[in-house]
N, C-alpha and C positions, 0 to 999 in steps of 0.2 A: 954446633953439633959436628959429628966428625963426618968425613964423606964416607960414602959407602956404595957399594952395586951391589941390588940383591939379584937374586934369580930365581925365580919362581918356581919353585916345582910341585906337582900339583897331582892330581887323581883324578882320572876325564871317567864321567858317568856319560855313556849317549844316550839319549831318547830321543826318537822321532815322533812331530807333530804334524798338522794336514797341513803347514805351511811351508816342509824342511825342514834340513836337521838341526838339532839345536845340544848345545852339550853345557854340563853341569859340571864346575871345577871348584872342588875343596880341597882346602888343605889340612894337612892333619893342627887338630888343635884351633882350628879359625873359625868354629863357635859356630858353621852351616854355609849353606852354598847359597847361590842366586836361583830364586825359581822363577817361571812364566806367572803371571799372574793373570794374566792376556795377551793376544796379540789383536791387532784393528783389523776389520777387514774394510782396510783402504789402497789394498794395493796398485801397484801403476805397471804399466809395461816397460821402466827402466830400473836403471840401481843408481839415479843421478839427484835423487830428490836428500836435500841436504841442507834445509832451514827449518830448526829445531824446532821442540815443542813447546808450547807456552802453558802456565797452570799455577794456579790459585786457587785456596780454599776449595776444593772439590771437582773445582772447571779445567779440563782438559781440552785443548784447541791443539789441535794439526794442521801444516800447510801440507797441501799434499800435490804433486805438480806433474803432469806429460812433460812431451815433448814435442817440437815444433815441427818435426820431424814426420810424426805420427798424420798419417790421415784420417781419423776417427775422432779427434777430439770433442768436445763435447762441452760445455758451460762446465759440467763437474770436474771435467778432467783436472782444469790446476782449482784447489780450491781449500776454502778454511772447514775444518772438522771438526765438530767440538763430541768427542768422543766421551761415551759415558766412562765415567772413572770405575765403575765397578766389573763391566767387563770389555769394555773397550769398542761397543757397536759405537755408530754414527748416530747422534742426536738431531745433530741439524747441517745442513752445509750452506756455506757462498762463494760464489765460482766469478771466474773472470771470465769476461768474452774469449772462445777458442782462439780468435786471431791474437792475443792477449797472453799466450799459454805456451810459456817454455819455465824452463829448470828453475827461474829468477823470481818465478807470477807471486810471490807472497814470502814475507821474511817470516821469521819465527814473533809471532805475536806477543804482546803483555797484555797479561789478564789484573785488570784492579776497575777500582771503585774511581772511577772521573769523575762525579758529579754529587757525591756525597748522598747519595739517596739510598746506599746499603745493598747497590747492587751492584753485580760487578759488570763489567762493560770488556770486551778486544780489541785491540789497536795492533793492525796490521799495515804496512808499507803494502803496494801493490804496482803491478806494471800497468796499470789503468792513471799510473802516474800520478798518484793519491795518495795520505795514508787516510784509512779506511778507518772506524769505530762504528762495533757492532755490538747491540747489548747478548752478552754472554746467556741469556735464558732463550732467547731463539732466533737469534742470529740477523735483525734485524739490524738497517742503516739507520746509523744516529748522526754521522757527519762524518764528512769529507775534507782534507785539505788537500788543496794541489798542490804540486811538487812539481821539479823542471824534469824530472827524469824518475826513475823505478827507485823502489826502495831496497838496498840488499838486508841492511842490520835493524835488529828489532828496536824497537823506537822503548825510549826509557820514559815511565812515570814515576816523578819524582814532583814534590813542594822546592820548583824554582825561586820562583818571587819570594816567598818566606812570610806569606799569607795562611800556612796551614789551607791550602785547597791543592792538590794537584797540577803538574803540568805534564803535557805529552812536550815530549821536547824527542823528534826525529830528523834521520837525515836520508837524501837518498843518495844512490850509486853516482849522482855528479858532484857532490860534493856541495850542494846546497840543504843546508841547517833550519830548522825554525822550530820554536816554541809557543804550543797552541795552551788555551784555559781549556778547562774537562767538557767544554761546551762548542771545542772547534773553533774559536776565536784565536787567530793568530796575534799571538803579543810582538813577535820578533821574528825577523830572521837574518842568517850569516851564510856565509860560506868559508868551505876550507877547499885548498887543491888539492886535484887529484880525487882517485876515484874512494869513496868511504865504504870502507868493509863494518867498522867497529861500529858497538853501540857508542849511543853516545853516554858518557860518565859525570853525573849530577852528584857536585860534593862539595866540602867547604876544603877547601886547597889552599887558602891563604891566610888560616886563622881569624877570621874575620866575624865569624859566626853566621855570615850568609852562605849562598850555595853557588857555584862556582857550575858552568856546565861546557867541556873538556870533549872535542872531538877531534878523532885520528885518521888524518888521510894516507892514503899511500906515499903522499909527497910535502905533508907537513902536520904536524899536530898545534890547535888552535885552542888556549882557555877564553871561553867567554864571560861576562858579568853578568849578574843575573841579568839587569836588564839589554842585554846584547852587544853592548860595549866589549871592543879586543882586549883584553889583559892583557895577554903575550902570543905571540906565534912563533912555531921554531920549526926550523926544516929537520923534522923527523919525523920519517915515513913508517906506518905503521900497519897492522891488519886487526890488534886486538889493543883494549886499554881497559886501564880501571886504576883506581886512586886509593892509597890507606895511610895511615898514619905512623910513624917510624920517629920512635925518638922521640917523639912531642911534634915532630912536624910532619908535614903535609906533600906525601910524594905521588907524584903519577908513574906509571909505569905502562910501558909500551911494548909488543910486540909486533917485528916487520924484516925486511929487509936489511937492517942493520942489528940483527940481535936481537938483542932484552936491553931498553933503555928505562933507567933511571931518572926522571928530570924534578927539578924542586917545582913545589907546588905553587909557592908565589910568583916566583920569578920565572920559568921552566928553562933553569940552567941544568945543565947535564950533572948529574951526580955520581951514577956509576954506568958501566954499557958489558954486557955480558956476550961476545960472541956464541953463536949456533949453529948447525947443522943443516943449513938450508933456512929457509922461511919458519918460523916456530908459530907455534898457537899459546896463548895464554886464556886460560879460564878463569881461575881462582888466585886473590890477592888475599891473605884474611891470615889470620896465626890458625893453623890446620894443627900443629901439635902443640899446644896449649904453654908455649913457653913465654907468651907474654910478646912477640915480635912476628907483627906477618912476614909470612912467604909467599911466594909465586910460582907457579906448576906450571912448568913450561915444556909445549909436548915438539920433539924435534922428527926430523926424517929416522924412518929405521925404528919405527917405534919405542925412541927412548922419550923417556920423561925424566923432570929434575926438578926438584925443591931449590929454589935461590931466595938466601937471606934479602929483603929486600930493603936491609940498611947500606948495605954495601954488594949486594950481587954474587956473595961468595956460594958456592953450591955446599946443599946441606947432606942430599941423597941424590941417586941419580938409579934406573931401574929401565928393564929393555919388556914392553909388554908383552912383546909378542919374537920367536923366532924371525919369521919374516919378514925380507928389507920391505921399504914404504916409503913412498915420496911426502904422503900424508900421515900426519897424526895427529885425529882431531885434539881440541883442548878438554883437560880435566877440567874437574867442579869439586869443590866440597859438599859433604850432604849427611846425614844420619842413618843409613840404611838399616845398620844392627839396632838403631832404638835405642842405644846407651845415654845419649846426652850428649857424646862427643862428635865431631867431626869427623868422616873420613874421606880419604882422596878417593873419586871415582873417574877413571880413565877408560877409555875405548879406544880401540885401533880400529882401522880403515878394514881390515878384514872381517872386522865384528864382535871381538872379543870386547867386552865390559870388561871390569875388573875391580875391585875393592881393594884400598892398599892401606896400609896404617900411615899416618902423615908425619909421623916419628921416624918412619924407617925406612918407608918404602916397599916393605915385606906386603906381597899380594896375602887378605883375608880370603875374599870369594872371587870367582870367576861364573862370565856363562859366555859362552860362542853360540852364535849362529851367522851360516855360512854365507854371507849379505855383505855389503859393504856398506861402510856408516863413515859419513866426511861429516858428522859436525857435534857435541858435547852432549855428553845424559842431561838430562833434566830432574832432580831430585822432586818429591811433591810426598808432601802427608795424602793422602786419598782415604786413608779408614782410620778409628778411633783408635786402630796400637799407634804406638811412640814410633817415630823415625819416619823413616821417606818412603814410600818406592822407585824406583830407577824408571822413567822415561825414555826409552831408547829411540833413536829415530833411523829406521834402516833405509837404505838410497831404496828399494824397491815400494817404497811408500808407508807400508808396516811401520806402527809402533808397537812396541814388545814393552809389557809392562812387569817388571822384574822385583822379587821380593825377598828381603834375605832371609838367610833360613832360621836363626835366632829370632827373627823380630816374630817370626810367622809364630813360634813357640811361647812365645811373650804374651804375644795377643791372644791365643788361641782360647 
């Protein structure tokens, strides 16, 4: 594809709601804008809360967190939300002890079925030095593993073994791994150095037809075997990873402090290395524009973002979201917002701005601001019987802003 910068221009509609201003950007021709569909009333007395949402099948979960700072805290102050998807109140909560409760107390949870019973269960990392599993209908402990330190990155369920049953396979902030049965029985555990941001990435990376489980340190990235055994280790430091298939083979892809790395999936030899604009964030690895070969969305300082072939690292598109310089920009996701069937790029900047872009081009479809800061990725999720997603937003002031596009709204209606 050729390179390109697009630049957004756009048509700002404002409306004020009882939580702040929020503004509504369409473009001419891009088929409707992003609306509120809710916001939570989970607010916190900072703009630092920045561990995403987690959601399945109709189950919306929030971490929602103080600060250490605060002298009021409270058991709810950091704690999990399982918010109703229809308008966004609080269902149920579980909190951490106050002394327990700064920015870190709970990572962005996975919502799935552990235990094959047809229901769905949460697994959330905790500064109680735990990861936690609570059954998703009322919030209830079902098991705990300990951990040597807190969890930052949301712990992946994935059929490790290759049993057809599930595994929690998490890590926490020291860089200690393990891999539990949907019953909190630990099968294994590893370590990587250095402190772990990234989830961990459950995949078959060595053609084998087993499943391979792939974590990213700041000071090294580590594949493991299913059964816990090192495959390889290589000193690349990372913040974000995920795995896809390029060519018939099997690549990881890393972002960190060294760029955008490329490494082979068997071996984790370097394949290609894309230098960056500071530290990047990677979200989405997946073919976003239907040409048969994933890309990688990688969001840089100065809120650029960039499509990179991820055969070779060549950049496809490259797009600025927002006027405003920015040390951060959180990572995009792919998701269906419009309800078409395809994929689109969905980006947010640290100012607040969402954004809808085509994955072809980069050219922004919808936009919505509100004037919040947001350090970490949308969340796509079907929540009602129309076709497509809605956008999970998670704002540093606690707020999640449930966002809906305006074609899909018409579709369904």
């Amino acid at each position: 594809m050729r390179t390109r910068t697009v630049a957004a221009l756009a048509l700002l509609v404002v409306t004020l709601s009882g939580v702040g201003a929020a503004a509504l950007w369409t473009l001419p021709g891009g088929g409707g804008g992003l609306t509120e569909v809710w916001i939570s009333d989970t607010a916190r007395d900072n703009e630092f809360n920045h561990h995403g949402v987690g959601a399945a099948d109709g189950v919306v979960v929030a971490p929602v967190t103080g600060l250490q700072s605060q002298d009021d805290l409270t058991r709810r102050s950091c704690s999990l939300n399982r918010l109703d998807s229809a308008n966004g109140s609080v269902r149920w909560w579980v909190g951490v002890p106050p002394e327990r409760c700064f920015s870190h107390a709970l990572t962005k949870p996975a919502v799935a079925d552990l235990d094959g019973d047809g229901a769905l269960e949460v697994v959330a990392g905790t500064t109680e030095n735990a990861t936690v599993a609570v059954a998703a209908s009322d919030g209830r402990e079902l098991f705990r593993v300990p951990t040597t330190a807190y969890g930052y990155a949301q712990p992946t369920v994935a059929d490790v073994a290759g049993d057809a049953d599930p595994e929690v396979v998490a890590s926490d902030i020291s860089g200690d791994v393990f891999v539990a049965s949907g019953d909190g029985t630990v099968r294994w555990r590893g370590n990587v150095s250095g402190i772990v941001y990234a989830s961990p990435v459950v995949a078959d990376i060595d053609g084998d037809e087993g499943r391979e489980v792939v974590v990213a340190g700041r000071s090294e990235t580590v594949a493991f075997e299913a059964d816990g055994t090192v495959r390889w280790r290589r000193d690349v430091g990372a913040n974000d990873a995920a795995a896809a298939t390029v060519d018939g083979e099997s690549v990881v892809v890393v972002a960190g402090n060294d760029g955008v790395v490329a490494l082979d999936g068997a071996t984790g030899d370097r394949r290609w290395n894309r230098s960056t604009e500071g530290s990047p964030a990677m979200g989405a690895l997946a073919d976003g524009d239907g040409d048969g070969d994933p890309e990688t969305y990688v969001s840089e300082a100065g809120n650029v973002l960039r499509a990179l072939d991820a055969a070779d690292g060549s950049e496809e598109w490259r797009t600025r979201l927002a006027t405003s310089e920015g040390s951060v920009t959180p990572p995009a996701v792919l998701g269906d917002p419009d309800g078409d069937g395809s994929p689109e790029v969905v980006a947010v900047t640290n100012g607040g701005t969402v954004a809808v872009l085509d994955p072809a081009t980069g050219a922004e479809r919808a936009a919505y601001e509100r004037d919040v800061s947001v350090w970490t990725g949308v969340t796509p999720a079907n929540l009602t019987a129309a076709p497509g997603d809605e956008l999970l937003v998670r704002y540093g002031d606690g707020r999640v802003v449930a966002l809906e596009h305006g074609s899909r709204v018409a579709e369904g209606a």
